[in-house]
TITORDREN-899044 format. One record per residue (C-alpha): residue in one letter; x, y, z. Coordinates in steps of 0.1 Angstrom, whole numbers, padded with zeros to 4 digits, always signed. Each point is the difference from the previous one (the first is absolute). Layout:
% TITORDREN-899044
aXYZ/...
END
This chain:
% TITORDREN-899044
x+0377+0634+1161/x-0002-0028+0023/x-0021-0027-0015/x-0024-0008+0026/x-0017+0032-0002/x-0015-0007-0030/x-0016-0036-0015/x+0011+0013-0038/x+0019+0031-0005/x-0016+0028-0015/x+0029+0013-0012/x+0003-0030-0026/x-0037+0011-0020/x-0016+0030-0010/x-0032-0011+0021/x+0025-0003+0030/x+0012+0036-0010/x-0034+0012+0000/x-0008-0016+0036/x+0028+0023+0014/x-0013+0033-0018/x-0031+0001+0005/x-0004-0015+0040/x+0025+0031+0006/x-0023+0024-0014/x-0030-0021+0015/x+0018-0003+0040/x+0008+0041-0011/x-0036+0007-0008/x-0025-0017+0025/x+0029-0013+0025/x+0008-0041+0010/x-0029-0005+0026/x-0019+0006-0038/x+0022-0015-0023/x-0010-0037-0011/x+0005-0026-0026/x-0032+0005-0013/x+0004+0038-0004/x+0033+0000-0018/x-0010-0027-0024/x-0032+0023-0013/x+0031+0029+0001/x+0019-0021-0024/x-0026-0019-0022/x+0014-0033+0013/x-0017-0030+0024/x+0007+0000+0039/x+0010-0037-0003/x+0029+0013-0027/x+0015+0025+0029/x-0003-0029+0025/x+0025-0015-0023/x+0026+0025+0009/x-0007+0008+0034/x-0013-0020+0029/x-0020+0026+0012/x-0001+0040+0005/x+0022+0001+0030/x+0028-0019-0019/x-0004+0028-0028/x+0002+0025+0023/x+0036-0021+0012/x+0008+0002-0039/x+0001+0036-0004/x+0015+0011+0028/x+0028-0022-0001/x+0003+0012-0039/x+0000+0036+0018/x+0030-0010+0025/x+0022-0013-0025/x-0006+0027-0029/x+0006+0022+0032/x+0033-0012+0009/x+0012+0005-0039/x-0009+0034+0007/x+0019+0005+0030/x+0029-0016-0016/x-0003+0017-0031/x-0001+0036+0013/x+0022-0005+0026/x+0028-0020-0022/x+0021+0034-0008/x-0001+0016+0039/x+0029-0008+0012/x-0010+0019+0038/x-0017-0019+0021/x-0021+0026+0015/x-0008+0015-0035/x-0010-0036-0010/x-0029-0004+0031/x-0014+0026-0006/x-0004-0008-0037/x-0021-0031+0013/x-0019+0019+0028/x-0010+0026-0030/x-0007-0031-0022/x-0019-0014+0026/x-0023+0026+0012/x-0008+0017-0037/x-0027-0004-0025/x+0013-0028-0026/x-0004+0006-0036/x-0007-0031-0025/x+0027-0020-0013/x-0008-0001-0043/x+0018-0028+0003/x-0024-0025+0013/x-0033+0007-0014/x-0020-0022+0018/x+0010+0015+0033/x-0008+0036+0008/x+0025+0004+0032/x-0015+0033+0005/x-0035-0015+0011/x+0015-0029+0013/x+0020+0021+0024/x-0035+0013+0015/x-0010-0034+0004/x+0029-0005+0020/x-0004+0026+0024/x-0038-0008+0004/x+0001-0038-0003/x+0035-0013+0007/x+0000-0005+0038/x-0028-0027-0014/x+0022-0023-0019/x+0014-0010+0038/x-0022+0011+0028/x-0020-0032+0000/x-0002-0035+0017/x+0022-0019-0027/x+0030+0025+0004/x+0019-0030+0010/x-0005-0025-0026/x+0003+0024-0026/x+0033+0016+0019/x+0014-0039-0002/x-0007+0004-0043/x+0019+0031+0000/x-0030+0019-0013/x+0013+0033+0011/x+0038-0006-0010/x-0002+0028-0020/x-0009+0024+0027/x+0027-0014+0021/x+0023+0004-0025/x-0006+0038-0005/x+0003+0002+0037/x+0035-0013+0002/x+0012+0025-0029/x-0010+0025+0021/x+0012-0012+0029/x+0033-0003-0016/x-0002+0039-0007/x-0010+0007+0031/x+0032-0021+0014/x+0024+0021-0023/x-0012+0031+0015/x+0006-0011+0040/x+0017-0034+0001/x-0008-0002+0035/x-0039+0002-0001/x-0018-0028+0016/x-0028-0001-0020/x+0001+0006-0038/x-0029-0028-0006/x-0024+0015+0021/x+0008+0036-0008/x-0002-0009-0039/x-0033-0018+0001/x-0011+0035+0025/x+0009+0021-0029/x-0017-0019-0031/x-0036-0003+0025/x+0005+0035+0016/x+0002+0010-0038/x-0036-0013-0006/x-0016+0006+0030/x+0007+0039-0003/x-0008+0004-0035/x-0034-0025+0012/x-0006+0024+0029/x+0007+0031-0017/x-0026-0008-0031/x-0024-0014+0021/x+0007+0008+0042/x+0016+0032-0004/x-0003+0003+0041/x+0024-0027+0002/x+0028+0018-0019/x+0015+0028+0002/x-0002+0005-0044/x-0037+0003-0003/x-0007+0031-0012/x+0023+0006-0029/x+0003-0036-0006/x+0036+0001-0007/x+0023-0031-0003/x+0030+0023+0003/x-0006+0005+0035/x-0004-0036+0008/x+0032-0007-0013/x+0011+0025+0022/x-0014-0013+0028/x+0011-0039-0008/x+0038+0015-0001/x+0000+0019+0031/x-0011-0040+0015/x+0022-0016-0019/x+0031+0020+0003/x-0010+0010+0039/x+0001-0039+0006/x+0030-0008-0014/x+0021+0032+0013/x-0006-0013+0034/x+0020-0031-0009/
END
């Protein structure tokens, strides 16, 4: 995790820990425009001066656990698409991956990636649709996100060499993923999933654009 997203790293301290767990379930619960300092410290049974000490404020936070979501993301992706050797076979293990409901990883306890997810769908765009994009763009606060972007690109690439724009179609798939599942929870007019609510057919629809792109190439 890149350093200047956090003043001390909660990874390193159980109250650090704690800070991650329960502003998840707090940004879950009430959303960020309600989240605050003051609110998660009662959560916890800690002072608001002690989570200053980790994070310079709640937007910064909100930086935190995405960028933790990116990069436990991209193991993912890696991980269950080490053994397909088929390149087509192996997009559209990430375009299922990314348009599916995530279950928990046991093995970090302080995270549940399963909420978190939801926050990213609801909340992510947040972390960079603001004035300072720039500046924190220059501290490579959203490396992570770039990072997933390129593996995907990559895929993309192995599928139809030629394509001139694996980037922008990879970063298309991973926010068309959370607008539809957005729109089809809560704008169901907007999709065309609303009223069986079924994530199977969003991936559907993300690989007739992904594969419809690329054939053209």
């Amino acid at each position: 995790m890149n350093e200047k997203l956090f003043i001390r790293n909660p990874e390193q301290s159980e109250l650090g820990k704690k800070i991650i767990l329960h502003s998840i379930q707090l940004i879950h619960k009430n959303g960020f425009e309600a989240f605050t300092f003051k609110k998660l410290a009662v959560d916890i049974g800690t002072t608001e001066a002690g989570i200053y000490r980790y994070f310079e404020n709640k937007h910064r936070l909100l930086i935190y656990l995405t960028a933790w979501y990116w990069s436990w993301l991209e193991y993912q992706v890696t991980f269950q698409t080490n053994n397909i050797k088929n390149a087509v076979l192996r997009l559209k293990r990430v375009i299922k991956l990314l348009a599916t409901t995530v279950e928990d990883d046991s093995s970090t306890r302080y995270v549940n990636e399963s909420i978190l997810h939801q926050i990213i769908i609801t909340e992510g765009t947040k972390t960079y649709l603001t004035k300072r994009v720039s500046e924190d763009n220059k501290d490579h606060l959203f490396k992570p996100y770039k990072d997933l972007c390129a593996v995907i690109g990559n895929m993309i690439l192995e599928c139809s060499p030629e394509y001139k724009y694996p980037k922008s179609l990879a970063s298309t798939i991973i926010e068309m993923a959370h607008f539809q599942n957005f729109f089809m929870n809560n704008l169901p007019s907007l999709t065309d999933f609303g009223q069986d609510k079924d994530e199977a057919e969003i991936v559907k629809f993300l690989e007739d654009l992904v594969f419809s792109s690329i054939k053209k190439a």
